[in-house]
C-alpha positions as CSV (number, residue, x, y, z in Angstrom):
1,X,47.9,87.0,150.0
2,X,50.7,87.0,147.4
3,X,48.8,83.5,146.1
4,X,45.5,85.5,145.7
5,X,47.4,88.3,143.8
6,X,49.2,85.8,141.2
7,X,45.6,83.8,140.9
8,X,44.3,87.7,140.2
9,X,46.6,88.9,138.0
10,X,46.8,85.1,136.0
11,X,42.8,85.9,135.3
12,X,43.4,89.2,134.4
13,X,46.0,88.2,132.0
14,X,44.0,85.3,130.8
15,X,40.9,87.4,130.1
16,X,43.3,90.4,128.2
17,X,44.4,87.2,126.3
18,X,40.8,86.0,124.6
19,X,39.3,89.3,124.5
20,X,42.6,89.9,122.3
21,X,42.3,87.6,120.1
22,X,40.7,88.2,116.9
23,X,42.3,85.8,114.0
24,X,41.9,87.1,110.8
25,X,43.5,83.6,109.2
26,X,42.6,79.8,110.0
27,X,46.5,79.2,110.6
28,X,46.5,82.4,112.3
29,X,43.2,81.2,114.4
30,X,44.6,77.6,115.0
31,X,47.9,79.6,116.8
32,X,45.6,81.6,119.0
33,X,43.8,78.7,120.1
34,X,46.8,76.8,121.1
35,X,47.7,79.9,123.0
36,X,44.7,80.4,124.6
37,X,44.7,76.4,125.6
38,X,48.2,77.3,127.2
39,X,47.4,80.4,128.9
40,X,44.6,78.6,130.8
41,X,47.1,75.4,131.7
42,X,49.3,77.7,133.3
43,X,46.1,79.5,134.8
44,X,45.0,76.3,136.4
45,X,48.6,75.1,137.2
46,X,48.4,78.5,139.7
47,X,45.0,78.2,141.0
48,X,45.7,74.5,141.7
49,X,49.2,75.1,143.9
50,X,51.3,73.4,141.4
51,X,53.1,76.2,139.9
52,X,54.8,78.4,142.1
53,X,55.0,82.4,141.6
54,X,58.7,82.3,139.8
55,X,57.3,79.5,137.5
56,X,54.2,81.7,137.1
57,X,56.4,84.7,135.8
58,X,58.9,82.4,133.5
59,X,55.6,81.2,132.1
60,X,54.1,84.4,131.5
61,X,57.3,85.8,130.2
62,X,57.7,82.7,127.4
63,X,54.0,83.0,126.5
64,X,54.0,87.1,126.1
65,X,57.2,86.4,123.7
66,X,55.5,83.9,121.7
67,X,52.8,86.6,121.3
68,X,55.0,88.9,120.2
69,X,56.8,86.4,117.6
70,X,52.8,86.2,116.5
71,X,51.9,89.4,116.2
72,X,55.6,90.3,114.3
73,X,54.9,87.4,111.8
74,X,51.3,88.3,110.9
75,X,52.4,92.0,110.5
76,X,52.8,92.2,106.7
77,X,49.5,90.2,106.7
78,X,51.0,86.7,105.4
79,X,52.8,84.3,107.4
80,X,55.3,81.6,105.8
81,X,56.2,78.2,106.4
82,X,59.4,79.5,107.9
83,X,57.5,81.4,110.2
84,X,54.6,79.2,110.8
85,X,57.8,76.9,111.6
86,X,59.0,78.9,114.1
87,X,55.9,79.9,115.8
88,X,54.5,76.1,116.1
89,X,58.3,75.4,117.7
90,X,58.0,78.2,120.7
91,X,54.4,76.7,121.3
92,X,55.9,73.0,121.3
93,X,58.8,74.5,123.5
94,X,56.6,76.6,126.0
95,X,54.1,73.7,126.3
96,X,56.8,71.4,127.4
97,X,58.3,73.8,130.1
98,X,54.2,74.5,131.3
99,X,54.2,70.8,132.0
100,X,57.7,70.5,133.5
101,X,56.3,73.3,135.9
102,X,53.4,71.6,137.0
103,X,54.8,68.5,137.3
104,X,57.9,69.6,139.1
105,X,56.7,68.5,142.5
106,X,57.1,72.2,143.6
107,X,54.6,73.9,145.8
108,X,54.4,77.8,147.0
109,X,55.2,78.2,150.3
110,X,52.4,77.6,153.0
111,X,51.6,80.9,154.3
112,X,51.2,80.8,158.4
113,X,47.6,81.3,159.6
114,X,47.5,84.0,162.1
């Protein structure tokens, strides 16, 4: 059951995601899609068995900051190199810890058939 819920609730955040996602600027657009890429790793990391609920969360927590690193950067409607820096560094970052969590050798807990 709690499986089925984290699956849910990865597809729900995964659809809020793209439907979110309007770039205005081709950097800006590249940084979405890299984002998207990595929201659906994680997505298939869940449905898959290979990322655990705790991983799931850690995931979702480093991915909703890097969103809000976006979003904070592209608020005065211009992004510089130091922030295009420092946005392309959390992506490099949270892609390396999505495949450290999938490739942990870490599975959710069987639940018992009744």
């Amino acid at each position: 059951m709690k499986k089925l819920v984290g699956i849910f609730f990865a597809a729900v955040c995964l659809l809020v995601g793209l439907t979110l996602s309007t770039p205005a600027q081709s950097g800006k657009s590249r940084v979405i899609k890299r984002q998207n890429n990595q929201q659906k790793r994680i997505f298939n990391g869940v449905q898959n068995g290979s990322v655990t609920g705790g991983e799931f969360r850690r995931l979702e927590n480093q991915q909703q900051r890097t969103r809000r690193l976006v979003r904070h950067s592209a608020s005065d409607r211009e992004v510089t190199n130091r922030e295009r820096f420092a946005i392309h560094k959390r992506q490099d970052k949270n892609s390396r810890t999505i495949f450290r969590a999938k490739h942990n050798n870490r599975n959710p807990p069987e639940t018992p058939i009744p």
